[in-house]
Every structure is written in structure tokens, then in C-alpha cells.
N, C-alpha and C positions, 0 to 999 in steps of 0.2 A: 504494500500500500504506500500511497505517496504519502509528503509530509505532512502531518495535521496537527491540531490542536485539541486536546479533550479536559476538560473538570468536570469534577463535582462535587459539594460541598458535603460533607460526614458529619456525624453526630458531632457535639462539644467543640463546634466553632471551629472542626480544620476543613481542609479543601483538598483535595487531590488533584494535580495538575500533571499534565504525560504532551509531550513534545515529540518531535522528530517521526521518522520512519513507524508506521505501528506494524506490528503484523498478525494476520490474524490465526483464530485457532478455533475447533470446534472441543477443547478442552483445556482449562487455564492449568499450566506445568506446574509443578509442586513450591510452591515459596514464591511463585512470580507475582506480580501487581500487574491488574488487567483492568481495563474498561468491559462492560458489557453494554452492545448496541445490538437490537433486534427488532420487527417491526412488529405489527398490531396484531398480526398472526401467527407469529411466531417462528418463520419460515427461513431466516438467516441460518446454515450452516457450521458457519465458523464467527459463530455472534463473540467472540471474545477477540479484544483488539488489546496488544500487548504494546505498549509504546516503549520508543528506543528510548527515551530519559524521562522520568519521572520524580515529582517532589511532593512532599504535604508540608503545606502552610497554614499561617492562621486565615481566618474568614477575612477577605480583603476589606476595607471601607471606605467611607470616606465619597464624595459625589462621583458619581455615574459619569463613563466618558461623553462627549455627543457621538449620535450616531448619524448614518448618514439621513437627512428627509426623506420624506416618503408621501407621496400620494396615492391615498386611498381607494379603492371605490367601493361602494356600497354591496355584500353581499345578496344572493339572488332567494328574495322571502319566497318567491312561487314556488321554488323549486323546495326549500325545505320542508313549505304549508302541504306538497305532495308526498314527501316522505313521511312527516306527520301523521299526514290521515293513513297512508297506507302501514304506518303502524299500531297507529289506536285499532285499526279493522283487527290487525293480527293480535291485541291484546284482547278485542272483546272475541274474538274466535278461540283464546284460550291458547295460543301458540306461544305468547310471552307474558309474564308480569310485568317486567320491564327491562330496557335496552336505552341505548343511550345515541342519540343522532348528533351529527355535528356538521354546523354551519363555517365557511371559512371566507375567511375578508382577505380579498389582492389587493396587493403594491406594488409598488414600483418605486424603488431609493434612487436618488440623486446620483447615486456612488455603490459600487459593490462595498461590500462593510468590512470584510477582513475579518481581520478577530475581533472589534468593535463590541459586533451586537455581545461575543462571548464575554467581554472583559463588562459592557451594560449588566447583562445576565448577575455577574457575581457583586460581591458587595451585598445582596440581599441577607436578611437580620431571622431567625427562627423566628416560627415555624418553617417560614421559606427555603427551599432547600435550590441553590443554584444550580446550571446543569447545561452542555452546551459540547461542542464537536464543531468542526470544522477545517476541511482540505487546505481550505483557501478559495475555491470557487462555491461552495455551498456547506450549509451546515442548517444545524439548528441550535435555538438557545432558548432559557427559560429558567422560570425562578417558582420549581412546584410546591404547593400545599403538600402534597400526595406523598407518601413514604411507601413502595411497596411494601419492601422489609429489611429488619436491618437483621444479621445476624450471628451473634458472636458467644464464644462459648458455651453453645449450645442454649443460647434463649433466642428465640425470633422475635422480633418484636415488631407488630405491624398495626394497621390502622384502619379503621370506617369513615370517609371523609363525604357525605352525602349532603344535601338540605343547602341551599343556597339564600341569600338575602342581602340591601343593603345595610351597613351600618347602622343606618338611623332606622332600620325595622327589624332589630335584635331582639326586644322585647315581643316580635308580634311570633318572629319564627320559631322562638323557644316552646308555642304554642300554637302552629301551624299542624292540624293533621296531618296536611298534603306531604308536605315537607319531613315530617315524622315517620312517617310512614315509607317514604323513600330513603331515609337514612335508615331503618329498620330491616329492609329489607337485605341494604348492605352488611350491616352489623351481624345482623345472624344469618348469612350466606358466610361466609368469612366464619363463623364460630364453626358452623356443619363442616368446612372443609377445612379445617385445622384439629378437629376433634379426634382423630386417629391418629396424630402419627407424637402426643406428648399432652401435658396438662396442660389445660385453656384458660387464662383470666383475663375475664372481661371488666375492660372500667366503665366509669360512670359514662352517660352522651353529655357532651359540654358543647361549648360554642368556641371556635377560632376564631379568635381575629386577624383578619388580614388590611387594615387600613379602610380601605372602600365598600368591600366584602366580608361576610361573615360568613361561617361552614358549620351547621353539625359536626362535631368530630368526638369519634370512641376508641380509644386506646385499649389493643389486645395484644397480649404475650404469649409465649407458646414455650413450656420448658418442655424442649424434645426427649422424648423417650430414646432415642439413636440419631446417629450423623445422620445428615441428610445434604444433596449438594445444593450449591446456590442454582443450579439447571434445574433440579427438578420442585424445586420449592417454586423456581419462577412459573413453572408451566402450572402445577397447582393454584396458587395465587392471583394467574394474570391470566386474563381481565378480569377483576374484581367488577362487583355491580357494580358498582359507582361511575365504571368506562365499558361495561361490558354485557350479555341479555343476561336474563334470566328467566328461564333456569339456560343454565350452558350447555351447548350441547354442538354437535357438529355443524348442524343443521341451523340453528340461531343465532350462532357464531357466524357461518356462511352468510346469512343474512343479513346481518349489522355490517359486514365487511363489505357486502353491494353496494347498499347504502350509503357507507363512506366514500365507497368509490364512485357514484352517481355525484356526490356530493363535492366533490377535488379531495376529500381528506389526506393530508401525507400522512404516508403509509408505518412515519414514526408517530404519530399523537395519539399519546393516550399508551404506545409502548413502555416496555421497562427499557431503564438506561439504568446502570449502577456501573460498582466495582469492586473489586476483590484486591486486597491491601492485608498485607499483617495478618493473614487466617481471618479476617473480616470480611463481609461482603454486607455491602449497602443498597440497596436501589432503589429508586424514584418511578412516579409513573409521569411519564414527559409532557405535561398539559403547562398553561398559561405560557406558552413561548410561543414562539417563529420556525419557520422554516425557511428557506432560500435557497435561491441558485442564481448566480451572477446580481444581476440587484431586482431580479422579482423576486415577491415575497408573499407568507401565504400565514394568516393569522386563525389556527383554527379554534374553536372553543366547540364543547357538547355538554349537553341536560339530558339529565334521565327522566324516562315518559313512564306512568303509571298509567293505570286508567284514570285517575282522577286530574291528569293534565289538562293543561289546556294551553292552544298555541300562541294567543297573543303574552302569556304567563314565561310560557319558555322562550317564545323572542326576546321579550325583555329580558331576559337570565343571562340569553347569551349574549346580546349587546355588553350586559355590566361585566362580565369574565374578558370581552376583548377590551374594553375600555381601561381594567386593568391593568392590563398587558400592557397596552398602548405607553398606559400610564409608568411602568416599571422601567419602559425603555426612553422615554420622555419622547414620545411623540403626540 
């Protein structure tokens, strides 16, 4: 592989940084420090990218670089208000409870960005987790709520990140069925498929804040009964409901992946990205960033549809997730 550039920020404010030549492997060699990059269905081969220099530092800060402008255009509402209905049909047919659609906003920068948007990307303050790649002609970046899992000495330790709001309606969401109920369903999908392979504790549901946005969020641990690798935890794990259908299954999973692809989705949103450092492995699920290639640019955001959805309810969800975004990278 050519030269590139990968982080990602780790528990207790460090960051993992890998330069130069990577190469890649469908299995991380004993003692090595690897990136893990994979798409939405899990189809990469040799998802493990081993980079020729690598360091871990403290969490970077301090103000945001500029990036390059961008002009926007408006994403296409017909086209989602079509995947929409055609998924409420499949949930009152009983085919899903719920699945997650996602809308994506084009750009077009002034300038190809370099490592820019990645060096924008970090700097971000917990819960945020930075996270970002890039050749030099294309990558992506982003700064996730979303922890797949972390997992170190045999504790996994992961997360229910569902129920979306602004700021100023924290108070309403704490007591939103709609919204309860979607995070519920992630919370105990997650308990059912962690329940075999060690002991489950589940914490209480609290609220995140994230500046603009606020999240449902349930913190779950897993003291494993036996090793298990960071490959097969991830295929377990991903797509959690909160980016993923429910119930999982070949067929559902096949479906969600149309739909993204009707949709532009790159084919990394809503992936796992992590890494393996020191017999640790961390990962992220890649949502609130960017993708690119030369200077267009493609800003994806998705909401989970229940039956109790409604689409001018998740328009507006997904506007406030990109405007986010927009906002982390100061455009």
C-alpha cells in the first residue's frame, strides 16, 4: 500500500498515530500495532493495515486547523421519503423492527485537504472519540460518539448509543417513548448477543452530551469466560442496532446494504475502524465524519426507523447529526 496516514484516539486521552508505507494482512502478527479498516459488510480480506512507523501520544488540542471551503448542496428528501416508506411497508409486514437509513450531503472543497480534514478530526474532548485515514488523495475522518469495543485483559467493554435530541430538549427525550424505545431495543440486542461467551453488566441508560446533540447512552461490560479475537468479536458486535436491522440476519443485512447503496452511502459509514496496540484492541463505529476523494466530498448521517417513526421527525434528526459534523470541522 502507498503512503498514508491513520489515528485514533484510545481510552485515557492517548491517540494512536501510524505513518508511512502500511501493509496489509488478513491477520494482525503477534506483538504488532495494526489499524483495523473494513466496510459496512464486512467484506475486506486483509482488513488489518500494519503501518511502517507508528507512535501514541497525548489527545492533541488546542483550535482546529482550517480546512479547505466547501460548497454544499442540499441532499435528495425524495429519494430518502422513498426508502422510508419502503421501509415502514417492511416493518409493518413484520420483516424488520428496525434498520437504520442514511441520507448523504455532496461537496465540493476549494482544495483537496490532505491530512487537514484528519489533523480537524482530532483535538476532539471525550466522549468523542477521533478517527480518520488517509493516502493523500482520499480518506475519511470523524470524531465518533460510538465505541464498538474496547478490549483489554479480558473485559470488553462496549456500548448502547440510540435516542437522538437537541440540547435544549434533554428534558423532553429522557421521557420520549419513541426515542426509549429505540434505544431499548439496542440495549438489549447487545445484552442477547454478549450473553454467551462471559458475564454481562449492564449500566444504568443516561444521557450524553455532545455540545448540540444529546444521545441515550448504556454502558455494558463483558468479563469473558475465554480469549476471544478482536475479528470475531467484531463480526459478533457489528452492526449493532443503533447502525444496523433488526433482527440480523442475511437477508436484512442484504437489504439495509441496497438501500445504502440507492442512497451514495460510502461503503465505510457506520463501519468499524479500530486498533490493536499493546494486546489492546479498541474500535469505533465510523459515523459523524467525511469521506472524500480529491476535493469531493460526501457527508453521510442515519436514524433508526421503528414503527413509531415518522419522516419529517427523522429529516430533522438527520439535518442536526450533519450540522454537527459540519460544525466539528468548522464549516
Amino acid at each position: 500500500m502507498r503512503a498514508a496516514t491513520a489515528f485514533l484516539d484510545l481510552p485515557d486521552s492517548r491517540t494512536l498515530r501510524g505513518y508511512g508505507r502500511f501493509t496489509t494482512a488478513n491477520v494482525v502478527p503477534e506483538g504488532a500495532t495494526a489499524f483495523y479498516r473494513n466496510d459496512f459488510g464486512l467484506t475486506a480480506r486483509e482488513p488489518w493495515l500494519i503501518p511502517e512507523h507508528w507512535e501514541i501520544t497525548g489527545r492533541s488540542a488546542g483550535p482546529a486547523p482550517a480546512v479547505p471551503d466547501c460548497t454544499w448542496e442540499a441532499p435528495d428528501a425524495s429519494a430518502f421519503a422513498g426508502v422510508f416508506q419502503e421501509i415502514s411497508a417492511a416493518i409493518r409486514a413484520g420483516v424488520f423492527e428496525k434498520t437504520v437509513p442514511v441520507v448523504v450531503e455532496r461537496g465540493r472543497m476549494d482544495s483537496a485537504p490532505g491530512d487537514l480534514l484528519l489533523a480537524a478530526a482530532g483535538g476532539a474532548s471525550e466522549p468523542l472519540l477521533g478517527y480518520g485515514f488517509t493516502n493523500g488523495e482520499s480518506g475519511f475522518a470523524g470524531a465518533s460518539p460510538e465505541r464498538l469495543f474496547s478490549l483489554r485483559d479480558g473485559l470488553l467493554k462496549t456500548m448502547a448509543l440510540a435516542g437522538t435530541a437537541r440540547t435544549e430538549e434533554r428534558d423532553v427525550l429522557a421521557v420520549d417513548e419513541k426515542e426509549i424505545r429505540e434505544h431499548e431495543y439496542v440495549a438489549q440486542s447487545l445484552v442477547a448477543k454478549l450473553g454467551d461467551i462471559g458475564r454481562v453488566r449492564r449500566g444504568p441508560r443516561g444521557i450524553m452530551e455532545l455540545g448540540s446533540i444529546v444521545h441515550f447512552h448504556t454502558p455494558i461490560e463483558v468479563e469473558l469466560e475465554r480469549a476471544e479475537s478482536p475479528d470475531s468479536l467484531v463480526r459478533r458486535l457489528h452492526p449493532t442496532p443503533a447502525l444496523g436491522p433488526l433482527p440480523r440476519t442475511r437477508e436484512t443485512m442484504q437489504q439495509l446494504i441496497s438501500w445504502r447503496e440507492r442512497l451514495g452511502t460510502p461503503d465505510g459509514f457506520g463501519a468499524p475502524f479500530g486498533a490493536m496496540v499493546a494486546g489492546e484492541f479498541h474500535a469505533i463505529v465510523a459515523i459523524r465524519g467525511v469521506w472524500w476523494s480529491g476535493r469531493e466530498i460526501r457527508l453521510p448521517a442515519g436514524c433508526g426507523v421503528i414503527e413509531a417513526s415518522r419522516l419529517v421527525n427523522e429529516w430533522r434528526e438527520l439535518r442536526l447529526k450533519r450540522e454537527a459534523v459540519k460544525a466539528r470541522f468548522g464549516w
